[in-house]
C-alpha positions as CSV (number, residue, x, y, z in Angstrom):
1,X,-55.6,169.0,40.4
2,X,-57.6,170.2,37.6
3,X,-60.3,168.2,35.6
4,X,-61.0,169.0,31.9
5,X,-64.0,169.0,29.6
6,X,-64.6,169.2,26.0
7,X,-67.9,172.0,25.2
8,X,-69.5,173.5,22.5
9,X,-70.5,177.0,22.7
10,X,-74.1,177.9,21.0
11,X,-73.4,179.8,17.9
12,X,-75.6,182.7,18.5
13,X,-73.7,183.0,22.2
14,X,-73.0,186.8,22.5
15,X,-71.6,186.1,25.8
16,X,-69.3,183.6,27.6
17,X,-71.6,182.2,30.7
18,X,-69.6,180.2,32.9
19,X,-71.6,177.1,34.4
20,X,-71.0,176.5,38.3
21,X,-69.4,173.3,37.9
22,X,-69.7,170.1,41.5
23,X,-68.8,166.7,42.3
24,X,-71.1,164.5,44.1
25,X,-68.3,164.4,46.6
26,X,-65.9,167.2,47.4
27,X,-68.2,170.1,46.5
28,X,-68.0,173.1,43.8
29,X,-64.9,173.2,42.1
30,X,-63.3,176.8,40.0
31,X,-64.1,177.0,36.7
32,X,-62.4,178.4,33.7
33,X,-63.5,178.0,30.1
34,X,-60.5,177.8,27.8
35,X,-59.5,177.5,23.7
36,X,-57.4,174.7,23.3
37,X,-55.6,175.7,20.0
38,X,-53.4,173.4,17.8
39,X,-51.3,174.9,15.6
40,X,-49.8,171.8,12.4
41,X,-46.8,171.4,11.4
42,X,-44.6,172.8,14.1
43,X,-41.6,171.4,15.7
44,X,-38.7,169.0,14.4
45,X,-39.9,166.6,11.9
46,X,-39.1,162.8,11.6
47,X,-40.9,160.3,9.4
48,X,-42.3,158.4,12.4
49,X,-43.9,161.9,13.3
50,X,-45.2,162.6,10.4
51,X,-46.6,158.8,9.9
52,X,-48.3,159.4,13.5
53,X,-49.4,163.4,12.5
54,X,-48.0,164.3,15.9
55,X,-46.1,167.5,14.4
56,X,-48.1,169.9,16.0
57,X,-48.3,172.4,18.7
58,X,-50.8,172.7,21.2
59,X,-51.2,175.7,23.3
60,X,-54.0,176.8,25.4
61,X,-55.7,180.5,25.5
62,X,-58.5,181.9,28.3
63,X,-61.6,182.5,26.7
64,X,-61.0,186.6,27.6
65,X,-57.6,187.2,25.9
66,X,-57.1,187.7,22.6
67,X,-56.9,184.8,20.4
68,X,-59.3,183.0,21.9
69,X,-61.5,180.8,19.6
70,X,-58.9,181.4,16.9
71,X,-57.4,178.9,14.5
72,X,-57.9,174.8,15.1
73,X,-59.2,173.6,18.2
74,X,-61.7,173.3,20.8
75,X,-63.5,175.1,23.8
76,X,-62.9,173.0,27.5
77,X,-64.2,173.9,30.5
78,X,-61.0,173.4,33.3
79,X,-62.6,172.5,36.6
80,X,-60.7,172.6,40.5
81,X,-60.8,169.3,41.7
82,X,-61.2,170.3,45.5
83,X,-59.5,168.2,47.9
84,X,-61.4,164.8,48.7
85,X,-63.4,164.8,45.8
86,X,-65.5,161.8,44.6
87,X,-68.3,160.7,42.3
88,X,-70.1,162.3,39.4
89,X,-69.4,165.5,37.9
90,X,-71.9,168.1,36.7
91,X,-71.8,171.0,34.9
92,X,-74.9,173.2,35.9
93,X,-77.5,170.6,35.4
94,X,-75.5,168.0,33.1
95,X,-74.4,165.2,34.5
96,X,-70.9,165.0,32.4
97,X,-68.9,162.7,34.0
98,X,-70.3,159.3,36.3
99,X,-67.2,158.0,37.2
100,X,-64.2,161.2,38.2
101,X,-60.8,159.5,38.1
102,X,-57.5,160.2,38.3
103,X,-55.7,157.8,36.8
104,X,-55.1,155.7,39.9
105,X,-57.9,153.3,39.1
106,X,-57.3,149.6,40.6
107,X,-57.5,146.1,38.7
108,X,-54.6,144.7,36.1
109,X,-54.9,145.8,32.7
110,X,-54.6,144.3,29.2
111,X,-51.4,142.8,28.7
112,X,-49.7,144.8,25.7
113,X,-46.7,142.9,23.7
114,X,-43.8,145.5,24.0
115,X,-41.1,145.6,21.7
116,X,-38.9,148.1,20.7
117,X,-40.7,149.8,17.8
118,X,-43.6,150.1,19.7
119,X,-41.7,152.5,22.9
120,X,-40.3,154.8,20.0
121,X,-43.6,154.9,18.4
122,X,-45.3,155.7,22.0
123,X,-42.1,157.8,22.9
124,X,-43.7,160.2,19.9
125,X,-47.0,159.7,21.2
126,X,-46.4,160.8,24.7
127,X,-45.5,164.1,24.2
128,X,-48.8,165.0,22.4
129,X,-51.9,165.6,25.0
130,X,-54.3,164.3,22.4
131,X,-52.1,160.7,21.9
132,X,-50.4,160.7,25.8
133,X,-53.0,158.4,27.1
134,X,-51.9,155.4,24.5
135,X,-48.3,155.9,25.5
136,X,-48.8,156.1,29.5
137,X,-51.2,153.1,29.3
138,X,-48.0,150.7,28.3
139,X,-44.8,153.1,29.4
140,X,-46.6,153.8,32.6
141,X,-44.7,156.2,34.9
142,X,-41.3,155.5,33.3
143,X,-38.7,158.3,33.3
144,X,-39.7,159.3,29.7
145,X,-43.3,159.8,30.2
146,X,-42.2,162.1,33.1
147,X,-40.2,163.9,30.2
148,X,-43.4,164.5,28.4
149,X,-44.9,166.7,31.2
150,X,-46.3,169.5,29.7
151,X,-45.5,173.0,30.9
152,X,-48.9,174.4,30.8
153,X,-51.1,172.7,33.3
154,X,-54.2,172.7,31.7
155,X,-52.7,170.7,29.0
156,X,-51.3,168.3,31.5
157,X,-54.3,167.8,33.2
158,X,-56.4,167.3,29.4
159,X,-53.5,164.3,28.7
160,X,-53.9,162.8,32.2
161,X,-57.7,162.9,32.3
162,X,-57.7,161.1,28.9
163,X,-55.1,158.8,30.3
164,X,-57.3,158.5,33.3
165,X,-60.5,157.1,31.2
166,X,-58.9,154.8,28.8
167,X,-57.2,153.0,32.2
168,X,-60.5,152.9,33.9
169,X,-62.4,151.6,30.7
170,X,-59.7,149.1,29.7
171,X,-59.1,147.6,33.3
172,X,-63.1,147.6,33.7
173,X,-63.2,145.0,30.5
174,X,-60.3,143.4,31.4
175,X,-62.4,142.2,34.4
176,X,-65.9,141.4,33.3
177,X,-64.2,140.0,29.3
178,X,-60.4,139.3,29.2
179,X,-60.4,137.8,25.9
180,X,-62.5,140.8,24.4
181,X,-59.5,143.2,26.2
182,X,-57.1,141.5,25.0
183,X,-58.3,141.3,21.4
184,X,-59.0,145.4,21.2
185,X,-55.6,145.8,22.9
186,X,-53.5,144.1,20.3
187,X,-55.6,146.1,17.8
188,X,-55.1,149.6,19.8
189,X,-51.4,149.1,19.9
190,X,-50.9,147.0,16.5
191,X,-47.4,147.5,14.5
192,X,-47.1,146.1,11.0
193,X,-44.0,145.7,8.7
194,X,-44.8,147.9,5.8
195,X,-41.8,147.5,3.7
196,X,-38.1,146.7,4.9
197,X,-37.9,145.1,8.9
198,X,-39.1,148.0,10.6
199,X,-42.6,147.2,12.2
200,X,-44.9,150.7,11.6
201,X,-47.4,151.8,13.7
202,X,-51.0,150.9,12.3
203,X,-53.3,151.6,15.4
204,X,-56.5,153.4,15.0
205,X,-56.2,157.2,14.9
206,X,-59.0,159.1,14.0
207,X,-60.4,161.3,16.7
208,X,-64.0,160.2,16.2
209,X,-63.5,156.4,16.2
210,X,-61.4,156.9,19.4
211,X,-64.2,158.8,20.9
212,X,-66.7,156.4,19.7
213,X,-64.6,153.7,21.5
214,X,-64.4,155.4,24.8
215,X,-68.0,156.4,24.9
216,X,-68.8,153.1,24.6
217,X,-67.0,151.5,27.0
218,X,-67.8,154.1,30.1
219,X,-71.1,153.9,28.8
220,X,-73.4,154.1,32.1
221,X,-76.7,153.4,30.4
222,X,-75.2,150.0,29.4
223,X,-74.7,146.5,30.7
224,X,-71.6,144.5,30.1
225,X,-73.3,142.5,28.0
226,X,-74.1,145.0,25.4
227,X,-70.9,147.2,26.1
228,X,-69.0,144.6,25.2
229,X,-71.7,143.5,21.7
230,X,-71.0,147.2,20.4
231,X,-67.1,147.1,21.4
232,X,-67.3,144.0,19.0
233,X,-69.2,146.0,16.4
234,X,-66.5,148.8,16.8
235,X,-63.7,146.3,16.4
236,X,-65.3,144.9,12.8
237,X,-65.9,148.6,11.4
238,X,-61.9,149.0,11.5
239,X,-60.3,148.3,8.0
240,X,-59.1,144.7,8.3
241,X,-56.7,145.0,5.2
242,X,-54.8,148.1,4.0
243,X,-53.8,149.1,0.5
244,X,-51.7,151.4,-1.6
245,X,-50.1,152.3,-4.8
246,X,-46.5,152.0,-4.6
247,X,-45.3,152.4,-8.2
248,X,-48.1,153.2,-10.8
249,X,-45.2,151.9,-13.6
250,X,-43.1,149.5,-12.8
251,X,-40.2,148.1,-15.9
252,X,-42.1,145.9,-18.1
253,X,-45.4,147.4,-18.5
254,X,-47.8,147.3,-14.7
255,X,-48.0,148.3,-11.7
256,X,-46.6,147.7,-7.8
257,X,-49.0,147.7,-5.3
258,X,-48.8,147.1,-1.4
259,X,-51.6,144.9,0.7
260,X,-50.9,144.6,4.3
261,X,-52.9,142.7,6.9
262,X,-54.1,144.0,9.9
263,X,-55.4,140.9,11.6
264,X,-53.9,137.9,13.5
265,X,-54.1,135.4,11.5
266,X,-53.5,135.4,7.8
267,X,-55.8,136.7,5.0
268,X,-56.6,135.7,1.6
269,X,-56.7,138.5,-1.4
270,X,-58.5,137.4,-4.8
271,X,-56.7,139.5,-7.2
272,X,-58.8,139.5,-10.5
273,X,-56.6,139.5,-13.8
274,X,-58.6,141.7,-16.4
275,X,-56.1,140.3,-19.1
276,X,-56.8,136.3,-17.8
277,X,-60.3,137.1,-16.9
278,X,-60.3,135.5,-13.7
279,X,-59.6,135.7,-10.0
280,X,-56.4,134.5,-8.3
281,X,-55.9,133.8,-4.7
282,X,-53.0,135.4,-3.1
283,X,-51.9,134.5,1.2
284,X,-51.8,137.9,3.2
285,X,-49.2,137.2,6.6
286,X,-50.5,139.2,9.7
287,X,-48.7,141.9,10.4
288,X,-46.3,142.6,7.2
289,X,-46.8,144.0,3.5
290,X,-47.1,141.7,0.5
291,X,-46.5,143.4,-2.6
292,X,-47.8,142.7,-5.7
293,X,-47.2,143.2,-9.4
294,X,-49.8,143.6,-11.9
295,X,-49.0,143.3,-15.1
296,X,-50.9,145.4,-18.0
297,X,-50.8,143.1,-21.3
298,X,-51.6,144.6,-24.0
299,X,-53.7,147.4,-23.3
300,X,-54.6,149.7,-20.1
301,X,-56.4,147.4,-17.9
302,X,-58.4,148.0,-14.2
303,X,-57.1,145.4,-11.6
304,X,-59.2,144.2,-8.3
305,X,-58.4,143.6,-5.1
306,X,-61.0,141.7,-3.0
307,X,-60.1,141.1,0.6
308,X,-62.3,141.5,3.9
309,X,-65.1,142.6,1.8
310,X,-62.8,145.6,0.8
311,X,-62.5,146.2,-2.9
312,X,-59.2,148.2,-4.4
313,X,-59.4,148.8,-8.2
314,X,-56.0,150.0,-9.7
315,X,-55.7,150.9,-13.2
316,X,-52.8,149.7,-15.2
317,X,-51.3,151.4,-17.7
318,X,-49.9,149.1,-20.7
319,X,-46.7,151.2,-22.4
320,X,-45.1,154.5,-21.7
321,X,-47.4,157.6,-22.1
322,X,-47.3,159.3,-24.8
323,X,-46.9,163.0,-25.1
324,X,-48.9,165.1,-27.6
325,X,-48.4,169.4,-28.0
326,X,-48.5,171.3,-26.2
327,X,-47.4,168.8,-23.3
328,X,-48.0,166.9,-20.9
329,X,-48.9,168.4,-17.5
330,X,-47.5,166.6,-14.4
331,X,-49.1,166.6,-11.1
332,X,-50.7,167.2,-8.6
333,X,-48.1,166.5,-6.3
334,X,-49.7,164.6,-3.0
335,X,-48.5,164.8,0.6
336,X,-46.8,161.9,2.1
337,X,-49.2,159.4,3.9
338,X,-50.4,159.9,7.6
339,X,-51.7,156.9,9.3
340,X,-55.0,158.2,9.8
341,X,-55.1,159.3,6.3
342,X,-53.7,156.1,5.2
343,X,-55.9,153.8,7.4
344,X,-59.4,156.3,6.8
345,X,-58.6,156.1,3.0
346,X,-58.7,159.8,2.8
347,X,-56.9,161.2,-0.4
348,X,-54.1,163.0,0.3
349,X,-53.9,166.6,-0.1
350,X,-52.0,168.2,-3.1
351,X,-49.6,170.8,-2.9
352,X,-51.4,173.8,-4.8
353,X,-48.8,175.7,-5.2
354,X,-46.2,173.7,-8.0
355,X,-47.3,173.1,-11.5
356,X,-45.3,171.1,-14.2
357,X,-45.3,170.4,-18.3
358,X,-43.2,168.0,-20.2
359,X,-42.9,168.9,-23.5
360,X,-40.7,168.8,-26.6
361,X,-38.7,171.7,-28.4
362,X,-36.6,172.2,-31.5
363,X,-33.0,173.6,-30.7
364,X,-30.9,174.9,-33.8
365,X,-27.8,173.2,-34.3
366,X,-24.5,175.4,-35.2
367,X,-23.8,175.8,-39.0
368,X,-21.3,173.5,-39.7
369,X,-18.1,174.3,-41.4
370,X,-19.8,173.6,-44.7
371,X,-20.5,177.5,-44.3
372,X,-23.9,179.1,-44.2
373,X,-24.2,179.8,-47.7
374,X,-24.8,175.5,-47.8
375,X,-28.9,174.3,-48.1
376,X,-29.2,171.7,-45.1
377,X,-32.4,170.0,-44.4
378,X,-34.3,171.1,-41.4
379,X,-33.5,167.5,-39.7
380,X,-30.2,168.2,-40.1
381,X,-30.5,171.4,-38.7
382,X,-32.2,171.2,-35.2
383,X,-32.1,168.5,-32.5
384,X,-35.2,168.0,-30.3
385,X,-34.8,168.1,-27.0
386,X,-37.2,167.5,-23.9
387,X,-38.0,170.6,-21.3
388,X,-40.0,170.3,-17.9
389,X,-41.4,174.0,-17.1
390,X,-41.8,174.2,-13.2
391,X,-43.8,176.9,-11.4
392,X,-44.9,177.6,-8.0
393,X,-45.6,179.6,-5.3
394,X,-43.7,181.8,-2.7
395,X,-39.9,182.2,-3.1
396,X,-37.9,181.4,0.4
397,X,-37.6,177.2,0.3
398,X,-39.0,177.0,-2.9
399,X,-36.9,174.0,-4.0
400,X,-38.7,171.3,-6.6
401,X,-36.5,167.8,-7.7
402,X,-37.0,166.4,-10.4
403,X,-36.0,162.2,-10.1
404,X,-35.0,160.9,-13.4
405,X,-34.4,157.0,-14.3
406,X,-36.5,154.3,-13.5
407,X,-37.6,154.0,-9.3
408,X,-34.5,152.5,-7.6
409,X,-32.2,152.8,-10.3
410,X,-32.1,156.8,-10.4
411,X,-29.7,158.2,-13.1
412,X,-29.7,161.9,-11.7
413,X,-31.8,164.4,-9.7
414,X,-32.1,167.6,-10.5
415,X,-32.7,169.8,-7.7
416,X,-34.6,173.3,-9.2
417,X,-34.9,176.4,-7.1
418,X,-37.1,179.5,-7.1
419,X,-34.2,181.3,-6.6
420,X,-32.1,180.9,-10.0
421,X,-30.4,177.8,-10.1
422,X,-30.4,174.2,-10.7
423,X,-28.4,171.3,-9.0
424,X,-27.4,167.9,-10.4
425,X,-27.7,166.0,-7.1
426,X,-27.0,162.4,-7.8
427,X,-24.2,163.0,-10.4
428,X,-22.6,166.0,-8.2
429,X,-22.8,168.4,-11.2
430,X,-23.2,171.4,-8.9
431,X,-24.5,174.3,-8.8
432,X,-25.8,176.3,-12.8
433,X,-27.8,179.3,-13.1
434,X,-31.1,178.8,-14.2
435,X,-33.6,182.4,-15.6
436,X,-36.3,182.8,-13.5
437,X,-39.6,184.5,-14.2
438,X,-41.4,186.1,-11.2
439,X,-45.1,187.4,-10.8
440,X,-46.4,188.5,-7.6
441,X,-45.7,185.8,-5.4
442,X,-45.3,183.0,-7.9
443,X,-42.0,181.6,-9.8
444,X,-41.9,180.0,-13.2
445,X,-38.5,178.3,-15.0
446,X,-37.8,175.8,-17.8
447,X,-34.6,173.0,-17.6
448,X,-33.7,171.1,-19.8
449,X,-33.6,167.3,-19.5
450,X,-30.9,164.7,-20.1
451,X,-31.2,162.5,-23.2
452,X,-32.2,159.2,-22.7
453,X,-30.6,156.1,-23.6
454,X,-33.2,153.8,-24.0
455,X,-36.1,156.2,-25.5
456,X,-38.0,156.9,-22.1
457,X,-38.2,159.3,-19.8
458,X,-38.4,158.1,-16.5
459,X,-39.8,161.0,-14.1
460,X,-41.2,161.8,-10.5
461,X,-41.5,165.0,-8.7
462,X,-40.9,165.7,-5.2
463,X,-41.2,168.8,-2.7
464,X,-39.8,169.5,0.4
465,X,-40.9,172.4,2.3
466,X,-39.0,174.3,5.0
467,X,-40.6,172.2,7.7
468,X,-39.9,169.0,6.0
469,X,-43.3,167.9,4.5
470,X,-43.2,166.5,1.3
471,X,-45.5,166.3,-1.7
472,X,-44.7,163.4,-4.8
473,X,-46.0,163.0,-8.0
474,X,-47.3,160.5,-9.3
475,X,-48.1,159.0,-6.6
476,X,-48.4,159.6,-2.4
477,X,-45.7,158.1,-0.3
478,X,-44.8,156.7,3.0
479,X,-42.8,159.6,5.0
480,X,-40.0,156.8,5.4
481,X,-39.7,156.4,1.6
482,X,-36.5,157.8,0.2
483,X,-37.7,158.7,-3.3
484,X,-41.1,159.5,-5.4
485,X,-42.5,156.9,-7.7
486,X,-41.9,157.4,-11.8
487,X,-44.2,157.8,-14.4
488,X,-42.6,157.1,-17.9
489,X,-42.7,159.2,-21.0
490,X,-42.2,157.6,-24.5
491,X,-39.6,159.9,-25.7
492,X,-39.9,158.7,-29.1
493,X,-42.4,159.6,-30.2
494,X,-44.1,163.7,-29.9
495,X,-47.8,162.2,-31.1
496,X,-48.0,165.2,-33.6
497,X,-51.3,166.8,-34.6
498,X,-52.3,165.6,-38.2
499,X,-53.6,167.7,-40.7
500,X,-56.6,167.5,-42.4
């Protein structure tokens, strides 16, 4: 068996020294220091994956072949466990580990509610080293988690030792503070309905918190007591309340916001009306999304959220946006929420590589039969029509849609591609050729839009790549959503520049 450890190499190193590596019990063990790389965005894509950022590939390289210290990742130091051994480990002179197990520790652990959701959630989880340990902690040694089993050992034995320390650390509070165990349990593994029936993952994710956790509950230097006063720290410090913007228009003037609560019991939100001047109280249930409406009134507004001593401000816009020359631009488009993005707060990143303008164009209308020779009026002459010019980067998958109508009541998509043509999706127009300009690596065209019935244009942008990530405009969305949000256009109205 094999035994590995996280290091950081000096930055001035100019050569690899390799520590001689013991246990307390069981003598020296072999030592090899290794990159563990991750390389994003790799393998088949599903919305739960991309919700848990598990769409990645791990591999590992030894620290004298090429590649080695290349890319994302870390350096770990992948020690023999010699037969028999026992105790503390120590690397040279560190004492790195007070407590080597291998995931056979003794005592019950937490009980963790399984449903359903939860296995296919931790079904995902198991086959990533870095997330195993939360799936074998509940699927234990099921058939699946066999499944799992990486191929490269050292990866295998990275999952396993991480499994190993959660299961000592959790089964160690269990005994000396079953209530506190329980309470972090149902916060490591909680599940939330965040739109529809289907309960979400929303556990904690981020590496460092997770490490913070662990540290502090194998914490040597500590007594129960305080172990478990700084688990209860750690517990507080996670967000108690989530938010997002789910529509930043919504028919009617406003905008659609979600609020979910991450607790056990319900929460209250004081949603402060800029147009009433006062705050309203609004009941959160555990576990599922409320969403709310915030109406605009008569001009742009700035909403608040209070809840949990978290504060979310969302601006409100009152009518449909104007457009003035030479357009209006449209973007950035934002990658669909993680759930460590989503639960850290961390903006999502935008897709560099489109661009977009709205804008408004005169088209000359055919002479009538009236003959040429006849004086018309220039109203009578030209109709305006409204263009979106697209641009982006790379060629092969380049494919941009373009959502018209208002968000659930689409009228057509228009699906625009790098390589010269455009499809009408939702009416099943097919297939027209559309001019292309190229430059280098980058692609620019012009379509034109539909008319619009009521005055508005009703618009989102969306981007799928090869892979299946996706980037929206205006707004981020869940991986699980099936279209992007809308902003709306007043189509009426081209906000002319006056003269003097």
């Amino acid at each position: 068996s094999m035994v590995v450890v996280p290091v950081r190499l000096s930055e001035n190193q100019d050569r690899l020294v390799i520590p001689t590596c013991r246990f307390e019990l069981g003598g020296v063990g072999d030592v090899e220091l290794v990159w563990f790389s991750v390389v994003p965005g790799q393998g088949v894509r599903t919305p739960l994956r991309a919700w848990l950022g598990v769409d990645r590939t791990w591999k590992t390289v030894p620290a004298a072949d090429a590649g080695a210290g290349d890319g994302i990742g870390f350096w770990g130091l992948c020690v023999g466990v010699p037969q028999g051994a026992a105790g503390s480990l120590w690397i040279g002179e560190r004492l790195v580990l007070t407590r080597f197990v291998d995931a056979k520790s003794t005592g019950p652990l937490p009980e963790i509610a399984r449903t359903g959701e939860l296995d296919a959630a931790l079904d995902v989880e198991a086959t990533d080293p870095f997330r195993f340990w939360h799936a074998w902690l509940v699927l234990g040694n099921e058939d699946r988690i066999a499944q799992a089993e990486h191929s490269d050992e050292r990866l295998t034995a990275w999952a396993r030792g991480l499994a190993a320390s959660w299961d000592l650390a959790l089964r160690d509070l269990q005994e000396t503070d079953p209530t506190l165990a329980s309470k972090l349990v149902s916060r490591l593994w909680r599940t939330a309905r965040l739109g529809g029936q289907v309960a979400w993952p929303v556990w904690p994710q981020s590496p460092a918190a997770m490490a913070e956790l662990l540290e502090i509950l194998l914490d040597p230097t500590k007594s129960t007591d305080q172990r478990a006063g700084q688990v209860e720290i750690w517990l507080k410090e996670q967000p108690a309340v989530l938010s997002w913007m789910i529509d930043p228009f919504v028919e009617g003037g406003g905008a659609s916001v979600g609020v979910v609560n991450l607790q056990n019991q319900s929460e209250i939100a004081w949603v402060s009306d800029p147009t009433a001047g006062a705050a309203s109280p609004r009941e959160l249930a555990p576990g599922q999304m409320t969403q709310l409406k915030l109406s605009s009134g008569a001009v742009d507004a700035s909403w608040e959220i209070r809840m949990s001593g978290q504060t979310m401000r969302v601006p409100v816009v009152a009518e449909a946006v104007g457009v003035r020359p030479p357009g209006a631009v449209l973007g950035p488009l934002l990658e669909d929420w993680t759930l460590e993005a989503f639960a850290g707060g961390v903006l999502r990143s935008s897709d560099g590589g489109v661009r977009a303008m709205l804008y408004r164009v005169p088209v000359v209308i055919a002479e009538s039969s009236s003959g040429p020779g006849v004086l018309r009026r220039y109203e009578d002459r030209v109709r305006h029509v409204w263009r979106l010019h697209l641009e982006g980067r790379g060629t092969e998958g380049s494919v941009v849609r373009v959502w018209l109508g208002a968000h659930g009541r689409t009228q057509n998509v228009l699906r625009c591609s790098a390589e010269g043509w455009v499809a009408d999706d939702f009416v099943g127009g097919g297939r027209r050729p559309a001019v292309v300009a190229r430059d280098e690596d980058r692609w620019a065209m012009q379509i034109e839009l539909p008319e619009t019935t009521d005055g508005l244009l009703h618009i989102g942008l969306e981007r799928v790549d090869a892979r299946g990530s996706r980037w929206c405009w205006p707004a981020a969305r869940m991986p699980w959503d099936g279209e992007p949000a809308r902003m709306v256009f007043d189509a009426r109205d081209w906000l002319e520049f006056s003269g003097s």
